[in-house]
Residue frames relative to the residue before (quaternion, step in Angstrom):
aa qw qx qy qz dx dy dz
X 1.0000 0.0000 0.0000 0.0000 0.00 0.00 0.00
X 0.3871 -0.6126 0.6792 0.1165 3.68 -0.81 1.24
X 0.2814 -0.6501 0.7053 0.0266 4.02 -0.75 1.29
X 0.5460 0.5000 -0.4630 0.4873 3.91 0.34 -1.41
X 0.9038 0.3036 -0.2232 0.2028 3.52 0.02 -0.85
X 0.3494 0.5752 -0.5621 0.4807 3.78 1.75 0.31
X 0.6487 -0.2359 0.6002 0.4042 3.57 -2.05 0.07
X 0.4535 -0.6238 0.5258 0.3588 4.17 -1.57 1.13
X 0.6329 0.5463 -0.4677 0.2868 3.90 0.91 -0.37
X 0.5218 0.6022 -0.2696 0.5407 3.66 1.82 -1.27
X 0.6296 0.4726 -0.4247 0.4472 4.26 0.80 -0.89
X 0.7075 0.5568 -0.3430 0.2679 3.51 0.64 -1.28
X 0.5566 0.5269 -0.3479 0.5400 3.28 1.40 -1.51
X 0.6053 0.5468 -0.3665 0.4475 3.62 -0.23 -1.08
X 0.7672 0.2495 -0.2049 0.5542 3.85 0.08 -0.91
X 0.5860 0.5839 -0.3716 0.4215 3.72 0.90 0.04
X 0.6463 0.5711 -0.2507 0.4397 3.37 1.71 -1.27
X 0.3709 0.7357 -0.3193 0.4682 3.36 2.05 -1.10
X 0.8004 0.5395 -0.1033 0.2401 3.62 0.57 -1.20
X 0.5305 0.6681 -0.0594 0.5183 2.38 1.82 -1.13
X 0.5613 0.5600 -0.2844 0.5389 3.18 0.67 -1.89
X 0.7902 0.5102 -0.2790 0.1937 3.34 -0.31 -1.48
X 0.8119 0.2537 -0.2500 0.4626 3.05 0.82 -1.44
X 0.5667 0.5618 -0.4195 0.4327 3.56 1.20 0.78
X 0.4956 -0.6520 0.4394 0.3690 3.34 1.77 0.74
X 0.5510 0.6374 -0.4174 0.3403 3.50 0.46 0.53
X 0.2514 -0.7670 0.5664 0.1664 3.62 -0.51 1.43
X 0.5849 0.3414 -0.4408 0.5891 4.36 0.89 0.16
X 0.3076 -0.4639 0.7873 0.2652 3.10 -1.98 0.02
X 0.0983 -0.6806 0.7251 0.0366 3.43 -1.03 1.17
X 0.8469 -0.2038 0.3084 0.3822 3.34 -2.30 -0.04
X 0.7715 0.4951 -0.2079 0.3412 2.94 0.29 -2.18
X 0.6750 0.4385 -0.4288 0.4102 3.69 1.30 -0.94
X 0.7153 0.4860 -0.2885 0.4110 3.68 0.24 -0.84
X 0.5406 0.5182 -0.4148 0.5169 3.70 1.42 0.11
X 0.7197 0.4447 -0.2998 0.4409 3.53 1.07 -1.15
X 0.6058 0.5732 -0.3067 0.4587 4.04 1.19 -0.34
X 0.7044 0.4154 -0.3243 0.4756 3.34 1.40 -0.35
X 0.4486 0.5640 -0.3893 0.5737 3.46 1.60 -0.73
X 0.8172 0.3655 -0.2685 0.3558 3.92 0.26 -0.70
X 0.5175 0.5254 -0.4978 0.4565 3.73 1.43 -0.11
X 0.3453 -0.6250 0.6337 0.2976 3.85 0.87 -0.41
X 0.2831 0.8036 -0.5152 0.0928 4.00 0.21 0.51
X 0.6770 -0.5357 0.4048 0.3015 3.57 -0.67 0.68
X 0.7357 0.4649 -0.0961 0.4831 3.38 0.76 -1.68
X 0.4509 0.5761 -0.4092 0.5453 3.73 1.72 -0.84
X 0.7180 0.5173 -0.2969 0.3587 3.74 -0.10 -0.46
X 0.6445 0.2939 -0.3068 0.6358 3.56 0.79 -0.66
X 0.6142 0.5021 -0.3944 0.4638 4.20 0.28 -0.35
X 0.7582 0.4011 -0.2295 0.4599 3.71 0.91 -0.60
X 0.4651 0.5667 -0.4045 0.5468 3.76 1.69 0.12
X 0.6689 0.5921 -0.2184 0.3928 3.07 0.76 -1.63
X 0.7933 0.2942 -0.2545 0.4684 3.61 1.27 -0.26
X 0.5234 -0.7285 0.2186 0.3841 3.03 1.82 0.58
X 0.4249 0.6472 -0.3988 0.4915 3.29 1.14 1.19
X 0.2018 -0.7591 0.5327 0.3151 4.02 -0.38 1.10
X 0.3787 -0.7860 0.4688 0.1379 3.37 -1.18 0.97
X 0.3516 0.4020 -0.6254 0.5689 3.63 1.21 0.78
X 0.6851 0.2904 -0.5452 0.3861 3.90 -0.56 -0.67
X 0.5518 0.4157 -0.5503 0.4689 4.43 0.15 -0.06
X 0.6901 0.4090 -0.4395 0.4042 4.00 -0.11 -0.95
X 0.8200 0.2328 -0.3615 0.3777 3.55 0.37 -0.58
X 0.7325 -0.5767 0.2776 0.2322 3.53 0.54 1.33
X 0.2296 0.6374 -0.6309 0.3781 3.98 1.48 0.59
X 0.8841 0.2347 -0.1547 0.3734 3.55 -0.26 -1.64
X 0.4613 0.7080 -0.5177 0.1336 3.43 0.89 0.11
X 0.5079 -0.7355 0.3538 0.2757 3.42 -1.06 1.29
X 0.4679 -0.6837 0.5240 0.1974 3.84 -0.94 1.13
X 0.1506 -0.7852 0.6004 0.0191 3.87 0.14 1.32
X 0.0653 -0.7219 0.6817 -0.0993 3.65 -0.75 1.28
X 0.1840 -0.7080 0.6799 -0.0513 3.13 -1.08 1.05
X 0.9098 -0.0881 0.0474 0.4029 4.15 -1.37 -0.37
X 0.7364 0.4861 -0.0861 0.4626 2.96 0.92 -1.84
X 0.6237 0.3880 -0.4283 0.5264 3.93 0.89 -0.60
X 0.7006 0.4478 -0.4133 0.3712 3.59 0.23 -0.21
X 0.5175 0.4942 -0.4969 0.4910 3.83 1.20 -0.59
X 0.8361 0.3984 -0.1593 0.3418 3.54 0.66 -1.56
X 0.3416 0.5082 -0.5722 0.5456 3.83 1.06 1.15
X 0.7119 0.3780 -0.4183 0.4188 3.63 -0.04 0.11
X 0.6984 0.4681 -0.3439 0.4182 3.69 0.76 0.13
């Protein structure tokens, strides 16, 4: 995938999800990570994309629906 070419708001998220992944010990970027990096840039444009799926974006900003990113360790530590 060629970043130079996404929109700089679509690079940042993307390199935000990078971040994510990580500090969820995670060697993929998944969905859930690049959903939680956009939910955390607080973007303008994030709000009309989250109606559109029939979800009320004030209940995302104040963190009810925010998605719980699990990475190595939540999966060792579901069996205890």
């Amino acid at each position: 995938m060629r970043l130079d070419k996404l929109a700089i708001t679509a690079q940042e998220a993307f390199q935000n999800s990078m971040g994510v992944a990580s500090d969820a010990e995670s060697a993929v970027i998944q969905p859930i990570h690049l959903l939680k990096a956009l939910l955390d840039a607080d973007e303008n444009n994030l709000a009309a994309i989250i109606k559109r799926i029939g979800a009320d974006p004030k209940r995302e900003r104040r963190g009810r629906a925010r998605p719980e990113v699990a990475g190595r360790h939540a999966h060792a530590d579901a069996g205890q």
